[in-house]
N, C-alpha and C positions, 0 to 999 in steps of 0.2 A: 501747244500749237506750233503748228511750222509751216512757213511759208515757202510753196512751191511755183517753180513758173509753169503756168499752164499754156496748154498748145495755143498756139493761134493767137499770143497775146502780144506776140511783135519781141518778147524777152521779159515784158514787164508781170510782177512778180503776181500771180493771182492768188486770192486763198481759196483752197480745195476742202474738204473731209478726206484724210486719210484713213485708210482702211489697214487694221492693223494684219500686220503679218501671221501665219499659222492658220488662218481661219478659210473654211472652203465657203462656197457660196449657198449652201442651206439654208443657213443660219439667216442672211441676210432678206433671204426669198422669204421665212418665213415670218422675220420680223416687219417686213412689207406688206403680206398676205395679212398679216395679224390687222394692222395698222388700217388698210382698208375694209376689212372686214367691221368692225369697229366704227370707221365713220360710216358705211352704210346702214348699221343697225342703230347707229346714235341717232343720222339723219331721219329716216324714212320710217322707226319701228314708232307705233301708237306708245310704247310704254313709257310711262313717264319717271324714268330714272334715269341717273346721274349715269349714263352707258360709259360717257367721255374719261372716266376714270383708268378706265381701264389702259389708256394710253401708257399710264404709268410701266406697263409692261414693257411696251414698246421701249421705251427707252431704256430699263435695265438691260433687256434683251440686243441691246446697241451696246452696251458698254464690251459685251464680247467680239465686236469685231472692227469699230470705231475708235478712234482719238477721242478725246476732250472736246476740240476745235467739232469734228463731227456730232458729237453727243445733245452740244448746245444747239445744231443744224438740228439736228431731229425734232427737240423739245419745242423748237419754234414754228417748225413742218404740224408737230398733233397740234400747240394751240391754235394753229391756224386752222386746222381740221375742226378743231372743238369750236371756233367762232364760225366758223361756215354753218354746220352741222345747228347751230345756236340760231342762228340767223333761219335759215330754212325751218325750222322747230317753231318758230315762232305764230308760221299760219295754224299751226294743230292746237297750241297749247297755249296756258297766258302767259302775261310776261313776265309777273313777278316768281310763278315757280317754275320757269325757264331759265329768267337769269339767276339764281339759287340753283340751281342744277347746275349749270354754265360757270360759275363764280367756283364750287366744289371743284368741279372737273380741273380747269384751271389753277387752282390750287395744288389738286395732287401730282400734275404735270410737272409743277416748280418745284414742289416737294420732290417727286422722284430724279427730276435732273440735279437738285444739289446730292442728293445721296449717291448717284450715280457717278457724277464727278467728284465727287470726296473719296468715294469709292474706288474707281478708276485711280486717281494721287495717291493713296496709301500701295495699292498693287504696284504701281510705278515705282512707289519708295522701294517695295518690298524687293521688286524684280532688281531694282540697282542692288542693293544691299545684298542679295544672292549673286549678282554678277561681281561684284568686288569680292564675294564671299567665297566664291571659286576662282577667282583670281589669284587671292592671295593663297589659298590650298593647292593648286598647280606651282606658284611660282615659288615658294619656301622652299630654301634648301633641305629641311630636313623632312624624314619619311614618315608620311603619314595617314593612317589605314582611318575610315569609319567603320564604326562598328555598329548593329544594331543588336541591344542586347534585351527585346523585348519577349524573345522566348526562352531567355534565361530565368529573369525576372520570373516569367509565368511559372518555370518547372521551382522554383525556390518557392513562390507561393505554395504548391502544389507539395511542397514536401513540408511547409508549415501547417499547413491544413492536419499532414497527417502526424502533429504532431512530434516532429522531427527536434531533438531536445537541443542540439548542439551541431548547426549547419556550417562554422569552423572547422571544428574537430572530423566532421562528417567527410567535411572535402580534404583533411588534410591525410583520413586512412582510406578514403575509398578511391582508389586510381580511376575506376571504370566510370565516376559518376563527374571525376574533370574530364575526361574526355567526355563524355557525353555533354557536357556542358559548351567544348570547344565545337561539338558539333553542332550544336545550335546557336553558338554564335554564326549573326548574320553578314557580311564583308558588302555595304553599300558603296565603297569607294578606296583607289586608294592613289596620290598625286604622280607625279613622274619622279620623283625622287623615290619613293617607295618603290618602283617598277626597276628605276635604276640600283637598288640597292640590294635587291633579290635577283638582280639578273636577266630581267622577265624582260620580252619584247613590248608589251603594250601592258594595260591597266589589266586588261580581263584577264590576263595569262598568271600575271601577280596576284588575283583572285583566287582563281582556278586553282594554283599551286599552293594555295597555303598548307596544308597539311603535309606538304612535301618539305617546308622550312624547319617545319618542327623539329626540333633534338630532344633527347630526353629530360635536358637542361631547360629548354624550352616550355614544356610541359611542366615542370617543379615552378615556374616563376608566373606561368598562367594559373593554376592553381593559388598562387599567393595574391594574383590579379581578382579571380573570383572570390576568393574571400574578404577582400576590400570591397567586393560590387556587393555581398551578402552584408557586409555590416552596416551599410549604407554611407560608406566615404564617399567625397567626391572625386577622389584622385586615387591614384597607385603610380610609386617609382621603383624599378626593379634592372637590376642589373641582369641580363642572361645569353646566351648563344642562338642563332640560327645556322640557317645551312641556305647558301644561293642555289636556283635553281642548276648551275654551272658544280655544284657539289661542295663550293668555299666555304669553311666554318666564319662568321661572323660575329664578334665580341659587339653587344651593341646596349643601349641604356633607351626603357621602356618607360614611357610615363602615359598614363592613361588616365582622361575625365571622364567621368561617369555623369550620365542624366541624372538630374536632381532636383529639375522644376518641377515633375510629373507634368510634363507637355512633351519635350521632345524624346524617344527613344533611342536616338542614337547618341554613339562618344567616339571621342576621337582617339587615336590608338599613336604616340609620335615616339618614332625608332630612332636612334642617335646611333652611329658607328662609330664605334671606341675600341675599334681593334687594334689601332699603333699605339692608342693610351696603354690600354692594355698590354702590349707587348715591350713595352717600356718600363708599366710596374712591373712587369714580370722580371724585369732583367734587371731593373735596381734592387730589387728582394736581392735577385740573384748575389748582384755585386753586395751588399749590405752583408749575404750571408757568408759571403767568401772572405770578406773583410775582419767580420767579425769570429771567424773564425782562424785568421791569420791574428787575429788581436789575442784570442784564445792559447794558440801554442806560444807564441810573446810571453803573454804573463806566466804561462809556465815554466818559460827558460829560463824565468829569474827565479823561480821557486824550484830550481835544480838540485839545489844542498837540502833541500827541507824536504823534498821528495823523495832523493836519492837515502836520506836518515828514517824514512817512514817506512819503506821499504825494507833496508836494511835491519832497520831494530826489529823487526820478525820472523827474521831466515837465521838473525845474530842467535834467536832465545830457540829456533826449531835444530840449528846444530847443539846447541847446550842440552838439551833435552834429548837429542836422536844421540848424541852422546852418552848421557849418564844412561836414558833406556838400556842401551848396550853394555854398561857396567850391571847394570842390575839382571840383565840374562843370563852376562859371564859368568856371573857367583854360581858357586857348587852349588848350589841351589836356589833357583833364581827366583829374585822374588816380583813376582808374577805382580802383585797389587801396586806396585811403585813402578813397574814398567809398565804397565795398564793406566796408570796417572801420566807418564810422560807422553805418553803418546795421545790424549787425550789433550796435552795439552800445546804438543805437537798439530794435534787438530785446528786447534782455535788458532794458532798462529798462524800456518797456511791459512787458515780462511780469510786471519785478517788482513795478510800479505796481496790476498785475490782479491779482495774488495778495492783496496787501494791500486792496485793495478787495473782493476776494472773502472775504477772511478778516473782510472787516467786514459783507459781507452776510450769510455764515453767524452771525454773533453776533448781527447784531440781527433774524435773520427768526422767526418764530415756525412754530414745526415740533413732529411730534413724535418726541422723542429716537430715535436709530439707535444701536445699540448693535454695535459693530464692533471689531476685536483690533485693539487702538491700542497702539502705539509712545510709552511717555513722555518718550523722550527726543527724540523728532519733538515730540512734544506741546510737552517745554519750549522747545525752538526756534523753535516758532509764537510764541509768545507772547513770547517776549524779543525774536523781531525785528519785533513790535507795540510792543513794551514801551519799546524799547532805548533813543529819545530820551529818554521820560519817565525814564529809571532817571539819564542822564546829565546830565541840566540838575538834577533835584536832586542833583548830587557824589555821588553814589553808586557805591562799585567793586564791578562785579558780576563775581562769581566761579560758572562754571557747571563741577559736579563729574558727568561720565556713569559709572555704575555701571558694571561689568560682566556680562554675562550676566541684563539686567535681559529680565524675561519681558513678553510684550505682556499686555496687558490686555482685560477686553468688558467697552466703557466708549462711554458717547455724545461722540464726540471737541470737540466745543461745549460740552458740558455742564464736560467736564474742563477745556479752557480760560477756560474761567467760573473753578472754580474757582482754576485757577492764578493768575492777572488778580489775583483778589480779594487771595489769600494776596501776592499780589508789592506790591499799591498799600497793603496795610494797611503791610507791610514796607517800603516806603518812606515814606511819612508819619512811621510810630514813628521815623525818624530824624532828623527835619527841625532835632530842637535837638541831637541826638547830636554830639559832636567826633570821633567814628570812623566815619564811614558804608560798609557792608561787608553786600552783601547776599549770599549764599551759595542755587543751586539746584544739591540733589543728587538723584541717583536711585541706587536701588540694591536690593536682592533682600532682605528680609524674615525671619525665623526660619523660618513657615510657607510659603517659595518664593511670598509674595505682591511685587507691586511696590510699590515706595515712591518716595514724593517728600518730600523735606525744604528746606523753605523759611526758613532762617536769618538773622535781624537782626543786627545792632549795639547796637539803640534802646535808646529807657529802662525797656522792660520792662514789668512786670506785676506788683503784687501779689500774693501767697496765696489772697488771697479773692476776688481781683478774675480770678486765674485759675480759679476755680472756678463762675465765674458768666460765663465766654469768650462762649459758645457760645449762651445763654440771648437769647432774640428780644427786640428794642425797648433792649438795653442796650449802651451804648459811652461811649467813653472819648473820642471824639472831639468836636468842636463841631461843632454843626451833623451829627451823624451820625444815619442812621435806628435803625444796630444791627442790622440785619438780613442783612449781607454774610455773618457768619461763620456764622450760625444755617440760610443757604440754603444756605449752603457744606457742612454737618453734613446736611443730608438729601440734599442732590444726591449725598454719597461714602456717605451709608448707602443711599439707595435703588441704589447699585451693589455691596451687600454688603461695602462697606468700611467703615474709621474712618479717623477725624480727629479729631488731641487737638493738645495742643501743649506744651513745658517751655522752664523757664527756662534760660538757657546760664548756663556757671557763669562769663563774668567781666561779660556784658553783651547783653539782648534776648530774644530769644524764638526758638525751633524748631517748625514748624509743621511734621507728620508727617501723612501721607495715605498710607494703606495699601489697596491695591487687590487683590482676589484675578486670580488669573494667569489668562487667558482661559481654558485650559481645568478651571479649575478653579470657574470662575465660576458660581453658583447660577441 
């Protein structure tokens, strides 16, 4: 109810029916027309029924153009009709099934005006609830599309019907059948945020253009959108690209609710822009890989002696041999089968001269990572027979333990010899004043069927607290150390979904654990 001043009242407040707004005057002509019609065939007709019921109408037919405050005017206007009508009724008929007639009548009057007003209060709740409902859809910062996906829904039926064994799989090989799905998705709306984030002038322009957004990244993550609408989740979160109508690529994070009451068919579609997030991971990678790759020729420069003897013991045995070859041509008659051996074994030498040369171009070239189902126990073998001199001119007895049934790995096979390198030269150094030097590489299978590598000392170990701060960048224990080895080491085996910790051995040194997931289990 509201109270309005009406004309002519001097200021003083009258109360009216308001007439609600949107409504032409038809409606109201006809609910009038109704309403007298009705009392003249209640009053004057011979038939003796309850006519007066009929008002009932009358009043629903109010609640489309009236207030509350009006509704209850009207219901008081028919019973007053219906007692006139009662009153007049009373020369034709008797009185007892007049007022029985009259009493009915009256009744469904109050009847229909409480449902009309209960009625009217639920729309009114309804209508606020949608006006705060598009309020807060307009005013949220972030972008946000509805979606109606109820001729989706239908063509998915439609392919179950016929049958269709695997509507996953279906969508993930057939390109023509996600587009056809993005073309029946329906775009009911989409806030100013949305409008502003695609560039558009207005909402309908941001409609209009949607297939103009699309990238082909786009499409890959709509596609993983309709497969969560097919399985029947109620959600999808997807990371992917668009393109502003202005032609801007957009890095942006997609999260979308799906209908799920079986009432409403539409879902909301909310865009997040993360293109300086993005361009921030991209450039810590960056930094991380430059880093780790300036950590990379580091560790090499201390494995200068042990390198420069790997190299050398193979050119040392290809002169010894391209030598005696040459004796055995020189003889008056040469003998051919012993210089057919040297040189055969001239072969093997060069080859294995190139390998360690190539295994030193791959460490020190700058690339970017290949992620490939690597073999750890190839893996430790690369590296120990890079390592091997260096392990051995510090007295160190190396024991290498091969697990069995160790699973391969998707791992960038450089990346893992980085860190092995690392964990093997820290492990040598810790034992340099040790009276027991005993460096231990094992591999072997995980609780979770992940692979592992365990890189075991002798040394003098590690404090409590000083293990608890291993891993942590700029800090070491060494002289002369950056502190940085073990800390590039902790993001090279996390950015492959792995870990790397490390414990004390219970009589002397340190066990370095590196836990890799199994290629095909790999993230």
């Amino acid at each position: 109810m509201t109270a309005i001043p009406a004309e002519g009242t001097g200021g003083r407040a009258a109360f009216a029916p308001r007439a609600r707004p949107g409504h032409g005057r038809l409606l109201p002509l006809l609910t009038a027309a109704l309403a007298l019609a009705i009392f003249l065939f209640d009053t004057f007709s011979p038939m003796k029924i309850a006519v007066a019921v009929l008002y009932a109408i009358v009043i629903l037919m109010s609640v489309g153009f009236l207030d509350r405050r009006g509704i209850l005017l009207v219901a008081l206007a028919c019973g007053g009709l219906t007692v006139v009508g009662f009153l007049v009724g009373l020369r034709q008929t008797g009185f007892e099934a007049h007022l029985l007639r009259g009493i009915v009548s009256l009744s469904s009057i109050a009847i229909a005006t409480a449902l009309a007003r209960r009625s009217q209060a639920a729309t009114a709740v309804l209508r606020d609830s949608e006006r705060r409902w598009r309020g807060i859809f307009q005013s949220v910062g972030v972008a946000i599309w509805e979606e109606d996906f109820t001729r989706i829904h239908g063509l998915f039926e439609d392919l179950s019907r016929q049958s269709v064994p695997d509507l996953r799989r279906r969508l993930e090989d057939d390109h023509r059948l996600v587009e056809r799905c993005i073309a029946l998705m329906r775009t009911v709306g989409a806030n100013d945020a949305a409008v502003r984030l695609v560039g558009a002038a207005d909402a309908a322009e941001a409609i209009a253009m949607r297939q103009h957004i699309f990238l082909p990244e786009t499409v890959r993550t709509w596609r993983d959108l309709l497969i969560a609408l097919a399985e029947g989740r109620p959600s999808f979160t997807g990371e992917t690209v668009l393109r502003t109508i202005g032609g801007e690529r957009r890095s942006v994070l997609v999260t979308a609710t799906f209908p799920v009451d079986g009432v409403r068919s539409t879902g909301l579609l909310s865009v997040v822009d993360i293109t300086e997030r993005s361009r921030a991971e991209r450039a810590l990678a960056e930094a991380r890989a430059e880093l780790a790759h300036v950590s990379r020729i580091a560790t090499l420069g201390e494995l200068t002696t042990s390198i420069a003897h790997e190299v050398k013991q193979p050119l040392a045995a290809i002169m010894t041999d391209a030598q005696a070859c040459l004796r055995w041509l020189d003889r008056p008659v040469p003998a051919l089968d012993e210089a057919r051996a040297c040189a055969g074994r001239i072969t093997g030498q060069a080859s294995r001269a190139d390998h360690v040369v190539q295994r030193l171009r791959d460490l020190t070239r700058k690339a970017a990572p290949e992620r490939v189902a690597a073999d750890l126990d190839t893996v430790v073998d690369e590296v120990v027979e890079l390592m091997r001199r260096e392990i051995a001119d510090h007295g160190v007895a190396l024991h290498l333990r091969p697990g069995p049934g160790v699973p391969p790995v998707l791992a960038d096979r450089i990346q893992l010899q980085q860190v092995l390198i690392n964990l093997v030269v820290n492990a040598v150094q810790a034992m340099e004043t040790a009276p027991r030097r005993e460096l231990a590489i094992e591999t072997g299978v995980g609780p979770a069927g992940e692979g592992l590598i365990l890189v075991a000392d002798s040394g003098i170990g590690l404090e409590p607290e000083e293990m608890a701060r291993l891993f942590t960048p700029f800090r070491t224990t060494k002289p002369g150390g950056m502190g940085l080895g073990l800390s590039i080491c902790r993001s090279i085996v996390e950015a492959h979904g792995g870990r790397i910790w490390a414990s004390r051995n219970a009589d002397a040194g340190l066990t370095f654990h590196v836990a890799l997931p199994a290629a095909g289990r790999a993230a």
